[in-house]
mmCIF file of the C-alpha atoms, coordinates in Angstrom:
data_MODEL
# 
_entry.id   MODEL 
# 
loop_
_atom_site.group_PDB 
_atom_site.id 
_atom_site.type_symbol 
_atom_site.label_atom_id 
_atom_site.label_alt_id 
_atom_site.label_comp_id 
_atom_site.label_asym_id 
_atom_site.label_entity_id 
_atom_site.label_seq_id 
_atom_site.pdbx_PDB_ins_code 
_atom_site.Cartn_x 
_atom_site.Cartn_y 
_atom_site.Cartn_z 
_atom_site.occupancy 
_atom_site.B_iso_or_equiv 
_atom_site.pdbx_formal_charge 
_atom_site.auth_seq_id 
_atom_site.auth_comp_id 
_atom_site.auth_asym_id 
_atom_site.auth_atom_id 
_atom_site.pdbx_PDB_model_num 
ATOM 1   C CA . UNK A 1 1   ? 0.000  0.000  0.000   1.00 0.00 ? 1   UNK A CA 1 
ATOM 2   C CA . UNK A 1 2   ? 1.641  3.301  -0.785  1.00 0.00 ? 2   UNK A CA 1 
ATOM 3   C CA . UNK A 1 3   ? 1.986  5.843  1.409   1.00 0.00 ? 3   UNK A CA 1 
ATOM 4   C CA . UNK A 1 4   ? -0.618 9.256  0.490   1.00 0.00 ? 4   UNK A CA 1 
ATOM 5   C CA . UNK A 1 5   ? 2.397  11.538 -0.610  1.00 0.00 ? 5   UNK A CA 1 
ATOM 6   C CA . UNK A 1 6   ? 3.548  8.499  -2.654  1.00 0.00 ? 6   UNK A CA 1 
ATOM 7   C CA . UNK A 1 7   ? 0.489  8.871  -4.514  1.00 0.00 ? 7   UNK A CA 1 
ATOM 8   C CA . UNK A 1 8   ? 0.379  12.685 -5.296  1.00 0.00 ? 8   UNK A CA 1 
ATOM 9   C CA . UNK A 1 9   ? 3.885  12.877 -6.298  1.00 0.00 ? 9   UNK A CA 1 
ATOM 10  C CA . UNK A 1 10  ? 4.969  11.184 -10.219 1.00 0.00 ? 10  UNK A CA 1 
ATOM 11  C CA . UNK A 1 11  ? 8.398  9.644  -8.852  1.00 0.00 ? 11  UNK A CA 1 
ATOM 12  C CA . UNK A 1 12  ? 8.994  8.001  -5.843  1.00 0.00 ? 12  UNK A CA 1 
ATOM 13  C CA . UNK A 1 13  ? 12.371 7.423  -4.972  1.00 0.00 ? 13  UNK A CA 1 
ATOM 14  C CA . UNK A 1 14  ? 13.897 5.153  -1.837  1.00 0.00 ? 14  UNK A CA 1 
ATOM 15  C CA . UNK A 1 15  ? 17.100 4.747  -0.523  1.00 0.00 ? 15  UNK A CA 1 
ATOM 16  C CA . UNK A 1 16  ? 18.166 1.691  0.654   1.00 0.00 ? 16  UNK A CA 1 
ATOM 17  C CA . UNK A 1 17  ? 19.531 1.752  4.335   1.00 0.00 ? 17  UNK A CA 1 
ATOM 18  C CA . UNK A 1 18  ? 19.816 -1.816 4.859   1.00 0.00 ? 18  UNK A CA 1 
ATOM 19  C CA . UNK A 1 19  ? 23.651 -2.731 6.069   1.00 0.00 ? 19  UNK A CA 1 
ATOM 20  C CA . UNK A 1 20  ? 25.633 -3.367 2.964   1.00 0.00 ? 20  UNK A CA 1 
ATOM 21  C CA . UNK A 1 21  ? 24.196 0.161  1.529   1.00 0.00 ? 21  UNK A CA 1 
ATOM 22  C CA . UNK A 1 22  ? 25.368 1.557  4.371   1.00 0.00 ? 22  UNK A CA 1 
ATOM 23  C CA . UNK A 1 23  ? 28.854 -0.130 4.360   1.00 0.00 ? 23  UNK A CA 1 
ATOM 24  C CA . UNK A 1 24  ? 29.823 0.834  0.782   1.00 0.00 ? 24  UNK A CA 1 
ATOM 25  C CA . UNK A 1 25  ? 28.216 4.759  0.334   1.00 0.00 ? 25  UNK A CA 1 
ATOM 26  C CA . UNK A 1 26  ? 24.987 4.773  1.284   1.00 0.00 ? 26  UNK A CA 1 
ATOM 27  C CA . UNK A 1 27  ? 24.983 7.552  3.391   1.00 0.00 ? 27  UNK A CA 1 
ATOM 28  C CA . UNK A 1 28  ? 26.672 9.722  0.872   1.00 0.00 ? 28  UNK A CA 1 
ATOM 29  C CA . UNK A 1 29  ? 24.344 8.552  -1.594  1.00 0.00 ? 29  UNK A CA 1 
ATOM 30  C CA . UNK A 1 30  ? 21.527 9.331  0.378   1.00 0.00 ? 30  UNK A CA 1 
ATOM 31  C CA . UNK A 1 31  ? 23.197 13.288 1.381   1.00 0.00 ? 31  UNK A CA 1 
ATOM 32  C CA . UNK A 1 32  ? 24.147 13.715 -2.184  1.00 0.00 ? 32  UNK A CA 1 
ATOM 33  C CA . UNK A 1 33  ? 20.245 13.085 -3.340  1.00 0.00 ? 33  UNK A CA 1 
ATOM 34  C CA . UNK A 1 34  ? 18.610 14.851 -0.331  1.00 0.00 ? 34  UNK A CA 1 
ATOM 35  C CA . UNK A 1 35  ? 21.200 17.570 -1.415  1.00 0.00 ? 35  UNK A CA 1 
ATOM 36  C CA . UNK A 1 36  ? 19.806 17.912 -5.069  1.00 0.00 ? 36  UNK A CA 1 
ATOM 37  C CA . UNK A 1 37  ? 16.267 17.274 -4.406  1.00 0.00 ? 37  UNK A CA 1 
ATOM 38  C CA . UNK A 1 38  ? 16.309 20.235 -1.375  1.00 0.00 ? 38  UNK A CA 1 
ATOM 39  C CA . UNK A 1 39  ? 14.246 17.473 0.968   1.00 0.00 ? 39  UNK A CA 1 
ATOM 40  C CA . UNK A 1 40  ? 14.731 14.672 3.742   1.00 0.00 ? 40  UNK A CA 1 
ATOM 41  C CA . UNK A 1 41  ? 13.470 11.291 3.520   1.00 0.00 ? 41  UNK A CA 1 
ATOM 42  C CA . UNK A 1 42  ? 9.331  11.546 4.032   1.00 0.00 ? 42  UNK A CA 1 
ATOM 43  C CA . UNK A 1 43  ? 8.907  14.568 1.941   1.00 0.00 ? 43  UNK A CA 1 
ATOM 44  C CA . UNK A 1 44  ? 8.011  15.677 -0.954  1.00 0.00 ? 44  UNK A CA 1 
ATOM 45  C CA . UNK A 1 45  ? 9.235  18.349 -2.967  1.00 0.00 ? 45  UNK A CA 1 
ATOM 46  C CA . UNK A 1 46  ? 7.492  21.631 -3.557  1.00 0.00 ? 46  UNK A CA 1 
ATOM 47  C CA . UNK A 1 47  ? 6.065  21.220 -7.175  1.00 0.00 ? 47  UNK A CA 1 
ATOM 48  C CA . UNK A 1 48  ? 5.434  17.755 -5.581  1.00 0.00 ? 48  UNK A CA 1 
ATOM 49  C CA . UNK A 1 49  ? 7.457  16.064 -8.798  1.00 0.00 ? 49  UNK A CA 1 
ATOM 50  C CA . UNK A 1 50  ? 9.382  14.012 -6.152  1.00 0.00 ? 50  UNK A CA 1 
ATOM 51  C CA . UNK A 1 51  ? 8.490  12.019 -2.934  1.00 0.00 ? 51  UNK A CA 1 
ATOM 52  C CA . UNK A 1 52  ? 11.696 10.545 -1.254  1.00 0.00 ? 52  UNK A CA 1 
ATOM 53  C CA . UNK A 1 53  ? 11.733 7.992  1.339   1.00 0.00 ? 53  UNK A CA 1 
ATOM 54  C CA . UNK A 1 54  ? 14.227 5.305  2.952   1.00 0.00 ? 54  UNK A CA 1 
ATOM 55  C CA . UNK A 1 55  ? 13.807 1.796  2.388   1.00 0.00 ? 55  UNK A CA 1 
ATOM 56  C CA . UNK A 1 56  ? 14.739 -1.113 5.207   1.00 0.00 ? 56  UNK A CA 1 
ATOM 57  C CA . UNK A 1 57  ? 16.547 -3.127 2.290   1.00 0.00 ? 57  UNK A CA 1 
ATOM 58  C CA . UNK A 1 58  ? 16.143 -3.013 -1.275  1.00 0.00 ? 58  UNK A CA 1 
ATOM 59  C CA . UNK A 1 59  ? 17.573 -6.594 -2.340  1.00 0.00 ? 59  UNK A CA 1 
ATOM 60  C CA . UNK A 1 60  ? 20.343 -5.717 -3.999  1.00 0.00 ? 60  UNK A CA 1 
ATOM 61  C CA . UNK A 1 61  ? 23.310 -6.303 -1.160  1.00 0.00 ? 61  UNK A CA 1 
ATOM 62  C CA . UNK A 1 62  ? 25.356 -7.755 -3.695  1.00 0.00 ? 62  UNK A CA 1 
ATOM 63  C CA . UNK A 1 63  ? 25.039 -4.190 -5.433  1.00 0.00 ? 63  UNK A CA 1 
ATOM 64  C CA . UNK A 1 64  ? 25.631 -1.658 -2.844  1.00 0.00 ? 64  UNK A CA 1 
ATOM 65  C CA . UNK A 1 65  ? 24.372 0.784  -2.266  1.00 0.00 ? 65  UNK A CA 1 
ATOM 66  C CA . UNK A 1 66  ? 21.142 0.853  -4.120  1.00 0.00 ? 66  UNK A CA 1 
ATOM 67  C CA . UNK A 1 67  ? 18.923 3.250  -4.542  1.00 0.00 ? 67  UNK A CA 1 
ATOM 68  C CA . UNK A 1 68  ? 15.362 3.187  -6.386  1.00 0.00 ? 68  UNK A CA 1 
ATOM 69  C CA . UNK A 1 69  ? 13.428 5.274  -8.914  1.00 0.00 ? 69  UNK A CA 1 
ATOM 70  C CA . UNK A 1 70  ? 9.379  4.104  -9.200  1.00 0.00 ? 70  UNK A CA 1 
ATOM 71  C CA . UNK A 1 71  ? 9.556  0.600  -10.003 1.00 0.00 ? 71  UNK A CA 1 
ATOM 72  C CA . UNK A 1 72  ? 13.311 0.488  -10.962 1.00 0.00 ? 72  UNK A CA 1 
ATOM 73  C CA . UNK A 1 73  ? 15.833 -0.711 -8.700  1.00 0.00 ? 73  UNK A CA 1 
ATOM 74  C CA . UNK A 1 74  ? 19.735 0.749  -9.488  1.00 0.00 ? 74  UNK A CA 1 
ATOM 75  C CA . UNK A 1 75  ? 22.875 -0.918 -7.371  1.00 0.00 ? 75  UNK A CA 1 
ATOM 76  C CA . UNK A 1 76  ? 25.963 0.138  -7.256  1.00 0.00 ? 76  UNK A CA 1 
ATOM 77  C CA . UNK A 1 77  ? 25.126 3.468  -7.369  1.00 0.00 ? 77  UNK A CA 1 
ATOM 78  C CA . UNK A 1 78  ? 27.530 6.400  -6.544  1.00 0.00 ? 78  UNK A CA 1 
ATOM 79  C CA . UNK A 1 79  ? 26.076 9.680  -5.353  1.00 0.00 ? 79  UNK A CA 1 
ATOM 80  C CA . UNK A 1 80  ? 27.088 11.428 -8.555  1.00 0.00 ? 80  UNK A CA 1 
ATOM 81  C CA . UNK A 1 81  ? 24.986 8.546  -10.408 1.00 0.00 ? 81  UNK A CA 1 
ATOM 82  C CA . UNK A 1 82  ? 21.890 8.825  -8.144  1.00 0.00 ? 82  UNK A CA 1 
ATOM 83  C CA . UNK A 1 83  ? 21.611 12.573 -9.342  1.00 0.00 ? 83  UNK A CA 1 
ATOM 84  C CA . UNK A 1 84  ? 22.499 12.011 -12.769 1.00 0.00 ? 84  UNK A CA 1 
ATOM 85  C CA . UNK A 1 85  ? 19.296 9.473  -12.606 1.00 0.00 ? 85  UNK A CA 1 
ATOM 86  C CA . UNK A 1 86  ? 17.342 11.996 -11.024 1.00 0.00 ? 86  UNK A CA 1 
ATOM 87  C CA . UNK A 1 87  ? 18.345 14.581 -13.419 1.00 0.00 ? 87  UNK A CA 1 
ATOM 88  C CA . UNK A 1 88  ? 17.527 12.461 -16.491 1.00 0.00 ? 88  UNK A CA 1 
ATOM 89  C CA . UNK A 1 89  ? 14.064 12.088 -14.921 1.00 0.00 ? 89  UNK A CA 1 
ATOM 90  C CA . UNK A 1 90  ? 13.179 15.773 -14.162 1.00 0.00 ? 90  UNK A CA 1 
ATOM 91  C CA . UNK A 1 91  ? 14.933 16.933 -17.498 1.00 0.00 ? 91  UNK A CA 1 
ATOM 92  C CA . UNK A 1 92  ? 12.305 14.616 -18.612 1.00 0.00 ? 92  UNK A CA 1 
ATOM 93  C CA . UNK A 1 93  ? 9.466  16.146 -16.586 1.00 0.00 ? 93  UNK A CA 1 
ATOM 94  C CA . UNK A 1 94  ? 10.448 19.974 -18.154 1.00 0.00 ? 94  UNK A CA 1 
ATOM 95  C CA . UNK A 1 95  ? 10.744 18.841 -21.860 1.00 0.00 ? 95  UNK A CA 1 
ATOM 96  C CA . UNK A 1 96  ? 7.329  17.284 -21.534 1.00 0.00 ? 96  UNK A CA 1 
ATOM 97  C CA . UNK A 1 97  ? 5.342  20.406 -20.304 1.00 0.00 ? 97  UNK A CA 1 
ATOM 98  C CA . UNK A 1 98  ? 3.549  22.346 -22.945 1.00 0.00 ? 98  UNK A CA 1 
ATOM 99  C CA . UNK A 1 99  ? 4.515  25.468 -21.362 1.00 0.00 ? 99  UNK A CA 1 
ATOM 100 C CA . UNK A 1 100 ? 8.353  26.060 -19.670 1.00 0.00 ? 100 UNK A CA 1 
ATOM 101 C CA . UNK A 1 101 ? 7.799  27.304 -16.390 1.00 0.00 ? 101 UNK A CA 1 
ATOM 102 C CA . UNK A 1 102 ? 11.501 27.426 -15.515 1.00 0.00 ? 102 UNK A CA 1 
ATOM 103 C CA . UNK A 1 103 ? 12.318 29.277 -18.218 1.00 0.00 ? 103 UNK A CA 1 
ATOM 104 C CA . UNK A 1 104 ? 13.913 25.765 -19.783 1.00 0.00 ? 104 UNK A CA 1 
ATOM 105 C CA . UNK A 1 105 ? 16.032 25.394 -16.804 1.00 0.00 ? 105 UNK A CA 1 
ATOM 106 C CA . UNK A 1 106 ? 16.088 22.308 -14.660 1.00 0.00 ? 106 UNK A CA 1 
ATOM 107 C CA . UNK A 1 107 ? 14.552 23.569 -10.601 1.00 0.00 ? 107 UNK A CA 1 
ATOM 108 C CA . UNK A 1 108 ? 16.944 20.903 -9.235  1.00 0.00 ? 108 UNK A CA 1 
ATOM 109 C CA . UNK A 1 109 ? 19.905 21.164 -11.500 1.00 0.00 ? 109 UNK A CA 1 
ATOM 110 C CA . UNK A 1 110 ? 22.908 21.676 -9.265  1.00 0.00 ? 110 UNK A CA 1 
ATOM 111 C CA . UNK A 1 111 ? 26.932 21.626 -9.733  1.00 0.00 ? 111 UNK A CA 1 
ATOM 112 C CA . UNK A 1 112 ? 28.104 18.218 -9.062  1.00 0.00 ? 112 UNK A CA 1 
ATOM 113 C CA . UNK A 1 113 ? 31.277 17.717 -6.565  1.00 0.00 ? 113 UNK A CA 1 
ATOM 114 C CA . UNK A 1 114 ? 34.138 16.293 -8.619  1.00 0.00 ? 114 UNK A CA 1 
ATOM 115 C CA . UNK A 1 115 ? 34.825 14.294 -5.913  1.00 0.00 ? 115 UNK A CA 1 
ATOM 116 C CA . UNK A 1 116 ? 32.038 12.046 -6.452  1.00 0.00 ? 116 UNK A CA 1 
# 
């Protein structure tokens, strides 16, 4: 059963915080993605595009750390990665609005640290 901001927002996206995630990056997977989307896990953000939550475990231990987009499942996922994903899916979200109401810019577009 999803939860109610789950269902007003178009992409859901968990982060895994089960052990092995948290072993090999999860945590600065999860900073780097509360970072770009300007939320914490359990919110939602303002133009309520994106809902992020954690996850117990997403399966994919083997794959650390994992993090997951909708119905899509990603492991071995470096912070830079995650928002690279997330970019690809609001840069989708902009080009598909009739009318550009960010002026063509991406809202969550940030620099990326080179260190990533």
């Amino acid at each position: 059963m999803l939860h109610k901001k789950e269902e007003a927002s178009s992409v859901n996206v968990a982060l895994c915080k089960g052990l092995a995630c948290c072993l090999r990056g999860g945590d600065q997977l999860s900073k780097a993605v509360q970072n770009w989307m300007g939320i914490e896990p359990g919110e939602m953000t303002v133009d309520r595009y994106f809902y992020l939550k954690e996850s117990a475990c997403l399966f994919r231990c083997a794959e650390a750390p994992a993090l997951k987009i909708n119905d899509d499942v990603f492991g071995e996922v470096l912070p830079s990665k995650g928002v690279y994903f997330l970019q690809k899916v609001s840069d989708k979200k902009i080009s598909d609005k009739s009318t550009q109401t960010f002026n063509g810019k991406n809202p969550y577009q940030v620099e990326l640290d080179k260190n990533d």
